[in-house]
N, C-alpha and C positions, 0 to 999 in steps of 0.2 A: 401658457405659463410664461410668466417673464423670466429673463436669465436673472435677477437677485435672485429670486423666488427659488429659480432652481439650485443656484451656489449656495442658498442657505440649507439644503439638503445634510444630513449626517454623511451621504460620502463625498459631499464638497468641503466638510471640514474636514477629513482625514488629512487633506493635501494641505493643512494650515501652515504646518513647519518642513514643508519640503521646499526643496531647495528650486530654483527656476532655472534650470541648465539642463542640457541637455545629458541624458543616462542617471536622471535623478533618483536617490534611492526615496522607495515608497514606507510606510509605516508596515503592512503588509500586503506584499506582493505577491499574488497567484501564479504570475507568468513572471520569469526571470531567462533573460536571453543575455549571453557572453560570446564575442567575438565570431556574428555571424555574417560568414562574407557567397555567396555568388556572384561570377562572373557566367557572362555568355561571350566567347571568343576572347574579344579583346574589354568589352565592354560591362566596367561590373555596374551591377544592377542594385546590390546589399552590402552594405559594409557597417553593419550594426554592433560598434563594440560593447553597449550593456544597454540592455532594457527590463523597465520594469512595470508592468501592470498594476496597479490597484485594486485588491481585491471588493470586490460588491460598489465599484464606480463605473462609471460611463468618461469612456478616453477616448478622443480622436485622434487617428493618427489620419493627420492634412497633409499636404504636397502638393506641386506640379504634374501633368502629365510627366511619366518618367521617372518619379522619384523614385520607385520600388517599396512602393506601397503595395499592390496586390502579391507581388512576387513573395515581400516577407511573408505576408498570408501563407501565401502555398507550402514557405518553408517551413511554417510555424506546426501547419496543422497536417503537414505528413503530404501535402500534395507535387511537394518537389525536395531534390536534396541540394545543401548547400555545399560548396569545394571545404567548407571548416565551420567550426562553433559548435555551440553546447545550448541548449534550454532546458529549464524544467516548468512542470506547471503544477501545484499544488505539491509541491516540495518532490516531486517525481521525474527523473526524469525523460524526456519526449524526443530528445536527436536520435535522427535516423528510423523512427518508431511511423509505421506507415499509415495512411489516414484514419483507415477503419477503428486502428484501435487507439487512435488521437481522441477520435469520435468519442469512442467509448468510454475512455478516462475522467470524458466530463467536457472538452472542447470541443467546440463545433463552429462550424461555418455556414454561412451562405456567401452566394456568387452576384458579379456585377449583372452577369447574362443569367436570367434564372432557369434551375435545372429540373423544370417542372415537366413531366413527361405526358404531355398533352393529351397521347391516345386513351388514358388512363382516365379514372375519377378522381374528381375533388380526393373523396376519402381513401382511395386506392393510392393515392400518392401520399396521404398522413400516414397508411398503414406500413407504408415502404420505410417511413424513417423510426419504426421502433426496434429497439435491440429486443435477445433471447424469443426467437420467433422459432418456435421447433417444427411448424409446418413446412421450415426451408429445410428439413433434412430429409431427403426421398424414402428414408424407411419409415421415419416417422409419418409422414405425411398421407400415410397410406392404412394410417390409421387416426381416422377423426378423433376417434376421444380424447389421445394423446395432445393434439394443438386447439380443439374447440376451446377452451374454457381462457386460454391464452391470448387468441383471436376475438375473442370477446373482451375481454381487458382493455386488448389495443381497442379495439374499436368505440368502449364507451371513452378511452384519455380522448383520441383524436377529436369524435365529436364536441368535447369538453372543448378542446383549444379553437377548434373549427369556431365554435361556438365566442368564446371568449373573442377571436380576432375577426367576427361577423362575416363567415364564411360558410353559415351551416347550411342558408338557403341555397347553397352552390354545392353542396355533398356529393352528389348522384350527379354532376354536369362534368362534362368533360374538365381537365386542366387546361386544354386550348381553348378554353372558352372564354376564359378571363379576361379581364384590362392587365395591362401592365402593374398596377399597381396592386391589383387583387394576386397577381404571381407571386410580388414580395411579401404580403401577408402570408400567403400559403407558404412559401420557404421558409418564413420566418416562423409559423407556426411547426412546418414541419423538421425543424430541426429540432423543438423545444420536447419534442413526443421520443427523443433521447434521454431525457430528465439532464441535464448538462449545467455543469454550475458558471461554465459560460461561454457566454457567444460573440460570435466576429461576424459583422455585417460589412460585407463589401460594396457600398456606395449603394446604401439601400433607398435611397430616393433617386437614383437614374429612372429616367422613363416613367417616371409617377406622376399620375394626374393630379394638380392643384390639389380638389377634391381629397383627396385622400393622402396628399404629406400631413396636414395635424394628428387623423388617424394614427400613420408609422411612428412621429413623434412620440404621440402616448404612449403608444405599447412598447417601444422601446423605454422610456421612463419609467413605464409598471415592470420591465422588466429587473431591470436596477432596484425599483421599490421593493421587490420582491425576492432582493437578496444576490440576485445575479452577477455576475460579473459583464460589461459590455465594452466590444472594441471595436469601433467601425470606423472605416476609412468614408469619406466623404469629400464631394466640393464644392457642395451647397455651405456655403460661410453660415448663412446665415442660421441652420441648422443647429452646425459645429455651437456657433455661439450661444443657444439658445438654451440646449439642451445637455451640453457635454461638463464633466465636473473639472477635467482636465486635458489639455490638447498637448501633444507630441508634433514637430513638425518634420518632416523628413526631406531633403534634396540633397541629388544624386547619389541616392542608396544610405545617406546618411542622415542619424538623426542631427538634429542641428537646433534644434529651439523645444521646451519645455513648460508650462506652466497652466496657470486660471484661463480660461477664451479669452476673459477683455484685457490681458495682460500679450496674449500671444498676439488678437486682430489688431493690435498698434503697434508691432514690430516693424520697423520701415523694411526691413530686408524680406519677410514676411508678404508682406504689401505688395512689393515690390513683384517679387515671385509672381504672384497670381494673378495681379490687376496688371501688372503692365503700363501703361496710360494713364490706367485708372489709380495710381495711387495716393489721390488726393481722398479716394472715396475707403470709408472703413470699411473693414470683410464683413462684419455684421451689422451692416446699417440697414434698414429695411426698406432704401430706395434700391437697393439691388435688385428688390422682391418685384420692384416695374415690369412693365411689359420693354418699355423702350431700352431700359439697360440689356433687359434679357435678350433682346431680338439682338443688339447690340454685340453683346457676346458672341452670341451665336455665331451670327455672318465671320466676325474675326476670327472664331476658332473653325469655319468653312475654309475660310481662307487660308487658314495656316495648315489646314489638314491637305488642301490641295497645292501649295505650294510644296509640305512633304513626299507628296505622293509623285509630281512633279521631279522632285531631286533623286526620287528610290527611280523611276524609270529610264532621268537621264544618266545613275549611274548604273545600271544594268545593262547598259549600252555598250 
């Protein structure tokens, strides 16, 4: 799908009359964040003074290694606490409120590393992410009749989505069995067996084979067609560009840049961030999609991880 194609979406016009700055207010916003700040020591991490989600749109929130992208995650969905600030989501509010029942309220997440529990089944791991399961209660449990007809429920939704995200010939096979990329389908799948009006994908194309990023792409766009809300951090540009109704940018814990993909991938400061060298080349140009840019990348971000690794051992000295 071409990015027109996809900005002519109904929730790519919601964002017609919104403003392109950063802490822009939305027409309606699901997710509503005020003055949310973490530090670790000396070093803050979030300093997010308003954010606003669009409800039943696809938003990227982009960055640098660093910027506190995953970290807002964790503070958003109950996985860590911030030193201050306030959110709500669906007009409710979610600070301080601990994952489980973030989960529950309707938000949800997946993870960069996926948290697929190997020694288990395919469908043993769908079955793990549905709510109101009364077989987890020990008295009940010990009495089938009480959770059979419930366990049955779960198990025809999971199959349904196993199904839907082409997972179902894999049911009965371990979770370690997987590709990489077959684990973010199942995460992705297995979050959705919450019924959640929406979800946050944290850099859900790391470690995915060629093969299977159009796959993720889809399903994430059926998911949005479908009424959802989506928020994923990502640093595949060309992704962001393709597929997202609206992009957020964030460096050093702050948002800093707001608007349409082709309006944010030509920010020089933007550019600049990411590419480095490279800032003659656009963030969603499809020669990124090379092999030789990409090996290219690669070795650079080798290098700079090892010249990191380098400065943490000569200061522990």
């Amino acid at each position: 799908m071409s990015a027109d194609a996809t900005h002519q979406s109904p929730a790519a016009a919601a964002f017609a009359d919104v403003e392109h700055k950063p802490g822009a207010k939305k027409p309606d916003p699901i997710l509503v964040a005020d003055g949310v700040h973490r530090a670790f020591g000396g070093m803050v991490a979030v300093d997010v003074e308003h954010l606003e989600i669009q409800r039943g749109a696809i938003t990227a929130l982009i960055g640098p290694n660093g910027a506190g992208k995953t970290t807002l995650f964790n503070l958003l969905t109950g996985f860590d606490k911030p030193d201050k600030g306030s959110w709500s989501f669906d007009g409710k509010s979610l600070a301080g409120v601990p994952a489980g029942k973030v989960a529950r309220a309707g938000m949800v997440r997946t993870f960069q590393l996926t948290k697929a529990l190997s020694r288990m089944t395919v469908l043993d791991n769908m079955r793990l992410g549905a709510p109101r399961q009364p077989g987890e209660n020990l008295l009940t449990a010990l009495v089938p009749p009480l959770w059979r007809r419930r366990e049955a429920e779960i198990t025809e939704m999971a199959d349904a989505l196993l199904a839907r995200f082409k997972l179902d010939a894999k049911r009965q096979d371990f979770a370690g069995s997987l590709s990489g990329g077959q684990r973010k389908l199942l995460e992705m799948a297995r979050a959705l067996m919450n019924g959640p009006q929406m979800i946050m994908l944290d850099e859900p194309m790391a470690g995915v084979n060629p093969a299977l990023t159009q796959s993720l792409l889809g399903h994430i766009q059926a998911l949005r067609d479908d009424g959802m809300t989506v928020l994923f951090v990502e640093h595949d540009m060309h992704m962001v560009r393709h597929i997202s109704d609206w992009v957020i940018v964030m460096a050093e814990g702050r948002i800093v840049a707001e608007g349409p993909p082709g309006e944010v991938m030509s920010d020089q400061a933007v550019i600049d961030a990411y590419l480095g060298a490279h800032h003659d080349t656009d963030l969603g140009d499809d020669s990124l999609l090379s092999d030789e840019v990409a090996d290219q990348l690669e070795r650079e971000a080798e290098q700079e991880q090892a010249e990191r690794e380098a400065e943490n051992e000569e200061g522990g000295r």
